[in-house]
Phi, psi and omega in degrees: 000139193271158182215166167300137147259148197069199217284138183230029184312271198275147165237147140289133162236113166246143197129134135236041133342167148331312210262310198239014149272304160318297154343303176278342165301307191322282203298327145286339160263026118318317177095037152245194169238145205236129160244128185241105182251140182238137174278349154275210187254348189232160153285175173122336161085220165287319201280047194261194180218147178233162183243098180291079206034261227239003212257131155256142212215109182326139188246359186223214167325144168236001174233127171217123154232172208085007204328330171322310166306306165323304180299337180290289195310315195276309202271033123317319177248359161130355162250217205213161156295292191255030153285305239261333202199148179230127213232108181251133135005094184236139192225090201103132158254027142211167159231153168242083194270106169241179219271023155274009187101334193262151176244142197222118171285134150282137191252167150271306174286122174257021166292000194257312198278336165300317160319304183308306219264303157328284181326305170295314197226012186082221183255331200301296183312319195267003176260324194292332217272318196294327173279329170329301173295312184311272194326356216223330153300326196273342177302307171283304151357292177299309189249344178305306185281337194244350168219024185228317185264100181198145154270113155262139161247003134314064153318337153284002183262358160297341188270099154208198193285327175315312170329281153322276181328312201299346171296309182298303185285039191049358189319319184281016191253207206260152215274291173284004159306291220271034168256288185289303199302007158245329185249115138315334172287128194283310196310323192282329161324302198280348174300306201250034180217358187266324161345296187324295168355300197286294209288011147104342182232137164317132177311310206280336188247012179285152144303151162319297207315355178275020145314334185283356169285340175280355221240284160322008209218304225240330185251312182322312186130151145233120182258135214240089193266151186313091214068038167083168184314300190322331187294344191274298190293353165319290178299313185292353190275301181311295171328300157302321163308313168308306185284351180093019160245161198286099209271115187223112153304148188059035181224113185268109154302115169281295190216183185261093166257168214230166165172094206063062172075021185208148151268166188226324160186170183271131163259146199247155177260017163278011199108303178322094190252120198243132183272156182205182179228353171194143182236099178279124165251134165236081144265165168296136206307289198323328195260357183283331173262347154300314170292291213309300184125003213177114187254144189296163202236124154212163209294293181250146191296141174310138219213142208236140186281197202267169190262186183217130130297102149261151190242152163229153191207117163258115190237165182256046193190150157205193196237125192297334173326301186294122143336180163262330168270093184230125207264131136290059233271134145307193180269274187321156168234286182287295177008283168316306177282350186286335192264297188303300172276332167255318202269330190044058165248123151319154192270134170267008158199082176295137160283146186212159190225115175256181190184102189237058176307004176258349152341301213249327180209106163286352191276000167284014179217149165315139175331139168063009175250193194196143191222141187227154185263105158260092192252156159252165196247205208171160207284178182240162228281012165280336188237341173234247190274139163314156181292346180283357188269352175298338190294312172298314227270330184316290189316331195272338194268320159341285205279283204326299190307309199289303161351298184270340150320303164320315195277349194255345137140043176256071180305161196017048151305329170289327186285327195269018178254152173246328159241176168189175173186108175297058232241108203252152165347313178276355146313299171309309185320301192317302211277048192066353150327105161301169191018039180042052176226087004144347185246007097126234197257126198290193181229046153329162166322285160330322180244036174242141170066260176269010186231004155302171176279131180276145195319306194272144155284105174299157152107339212190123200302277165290354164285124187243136192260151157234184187086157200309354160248027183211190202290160347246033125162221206264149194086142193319290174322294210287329170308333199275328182296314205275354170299292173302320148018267184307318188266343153303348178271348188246039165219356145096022196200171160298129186270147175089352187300323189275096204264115200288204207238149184293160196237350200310119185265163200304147185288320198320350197272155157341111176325136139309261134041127154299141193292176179300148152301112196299333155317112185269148200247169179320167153300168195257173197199173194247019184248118166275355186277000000 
């Protein structure tokens, strides 16, 4: 594995995401010292957090599973995951509604869901959902170590037995093929194929091998902690405080200086020059080659997944239909990626993700009140409207969503809201997202594994890229994978092995962290520059 070369005493990390929250736990229980500048005032990137009147309101994810990655970064330095965040189970960790009237609670376990998956759709489906798991374990199996928690330095470091095997289990053919060859049922097919969405490609043109999102969504567990999404890059800002590194909020990096092939220091646009000996950016890729002054020569441009509508709604109400988690399935399907992604139209019969995290915590909404998440996802602004064009179109795509929600059987959703806050491609766009899309760089063939864009920087010694637009890719598991990464390239070794004595302090002492602002700010992002 190739690493920064010469002295990695001090790192700059800018970002304090997900991605560049690990990073820096990795590099400190590592032994090195970390300075982490982030440009907003708080931490978390996309994972942030806003204040809606009285509603606190996530700005990114709403599903985390694997916590195990996460918890590898704090017992880097010598502390839990779960000291840090208290973390609940969710059982269903989806419900699934489609638009024939019927519903499927998606389990993790799997004896609830083989039942469920009976109940729903008979015994065939439900012998097809058992060999399903087993494939979709032996699938992450195959590929977790060897093509996901991984550094390529290589397109030959593919040649191993692992190759082999994820072939022998179908990983190259196609993501809803290697579906239906256990389930028949189409609806159930979309329980375990609608992931590919996110990773930027259709279930029919995804690899199989992008299954292991399902495997992670469906088999792994999902979890929900206890004050949003947000409590995790929370802890974790603390937690590196704790371990000593220097956190400095509201601090926009202008430049790099250089000096023989190295950086040397961050220039702050306060002025403000912090010397280093190595520099990780976890910003969203586009603004790291705006700081670099330079972007990589690749054959073909890069391609972007598709963008989201989210609606957040503080409503005086809410529908006993709903999960904490609720896949709203249209009648269409491929039609729907066909719209988004080639025709680049909003979907005229959407698919939806509803998100009601006060299911679990009530205290993110006013007494007796209630707060939901709605996203559609929608092109992104290179193949569909521009972002100045959201400005007409967002109030109108608004009033449709709420629409079809009534209709689909949250009657009277428009009356019960009470705050609300709408957030479309030119949102995104502000907050630096290339192609107003928030779901960074899609996962084509081509933009996968050793042929994503990758943690070094030609030209420059000590610099590393980390986050969702390099390896090894988009989603909570692969940023926190992709911190630690990043940070095995300046320590030259598997990161985090040196594990330090714990630091964790009582919760009663004074945060690190500055509290959120009661104003609310852009949405959040994972570019500090």
């Amino acid at each position: 594995m190739r690493t920064v070369t010469g002295r990695t005493d001090h790192v700059v990390v800018v970002g304090a995401g997900l991605s560049g929250l690990a990073c820096a736990l990795h590099l400190l229980g590592a032994g090195r010292r970390v300075t982490v500048v982030e440009r907003d005032a708080v931490p978390g990137g996309r994972a942030g957090r806003m204040r809606l009147g009285a509603y606190r309101l996530d700005t990114g994810p709403t599903v985390l599973t694997m916590p195990q990655l996460a918890d590898e970064a704090f017992a880097a330095v010598g502390d839990s995951l779960h000291q840090r965040v208290e973390l609940v189970a969710l059982h269903p960790a989806y419900r699934a509604c489609f638009a024939d009237g019927t519903s499927l609670d998606v389990h993790t376990d799997g004896a609830a869901m083989e039942a469920e998956v009976r109940r729903f759709a008979g015994p065939a489906e439900a012998a097809g959902y058992r060999r399903l798991r087993t494939w979709l374990e032996r699938l992450y199996r195959a590929q977790m170590r060897r093509f996901i928690d991984t550094n390529f330095d290589s397109p030959f470091q593919l040649l191993h037995p692992d190759l082999a095997r994820l072939a022998a289990l179908g990983g190259f053919g196609r993501l809803d093929a290697g579906v239906g060859r256990f389930l028949s049922d189409p609806r159930l097919r979309r329980v375990f194929s609608f992931q590919a969405l996110y990773a930027g490609v259709a279930p029919a043109r995804a690899l199989a091998a992008y299954a292991v999102i399902a495997y992670m969504d469906t088999v792994a567990g999902v979890w929900f902690p206890k004050g949003g999404m947000y409590a995790l890059p929370r802890a974790m800002a603390e937690a590196a405080a704790d371990a000593g590194a220097d956190l400095r909020w509201s601090a926009d990096v202008s430049t790099l200086e250089r000096s023989a092939g190295r950086v040397t220091a961050v220039r702050l646009t306060s002025g403000e020059r912090i010397a280093c000996d190595a520099v990780v950016l976890s910003c969203e890729l586009s603004a790291a080659h705006r700081i670099l002054g330079r972007a990589p020569r690749r054959p073909v441009r890069l391609r972007h997944s598709p963008s989201a509508v989210v609606l957040h709604a503080g409503t005086d109400r809410t529908w006993p239909g709903l999960a904490h988690h609720t896949l709203s399935f249209g009648t269409a399907w491929e039609r729907t990626f066909d719209e988004i992604i080639r025709a680049g139209k909003p979907m005229s019969d959407p698919s939806l993700l509803i998100s009601r995290p006060t299911a679990h915590d009530a205290t993110l909404a006013p007494p007796g009140r209630h707060l939901h998440y709605v996203l559609a996802p929608c092109p992104n602004t290179t193949v569909g409207p521009s972002a100045a064009a959201w400005r007409d179109l967002g109030p109108r795509y608004r009033d449709s969503l709420v629409a079809e929600l009534e209709r689909r059987g949250l009657e009277g959703f428009a009356d019960s809201v009470e705050e609300e806050m709408l957030v479309t491609p030119l949102d995104w766009t502000a907050r630096g997202h290339a192609a107003g899309s928030p779901f960074s760089v899609s996962h084509t063939f081509a933009q996968t594994g050793p042929f994503r864009p990758r943690n070094l920087v030609r030209g420059l010694d000590n610099v590393v890229l980390a986050g969702c637009g390099t390896t090894p890719g988009v989603g909570v598991p692969t940023v926190l994978l992709s911190g630690k990464l990043a940070a095995a390239r300046v320590t030259g070794g598997a990161a985090g092995v040196s594990r330090r004595a714990s630091r964790h302090r009582p919760a009663s002492a004074v945060p690190a962290v500055p509290s959120v602002p009661s104003v609310p700010s852009a949405e959040g992002a994972d570019d500090p520059s």
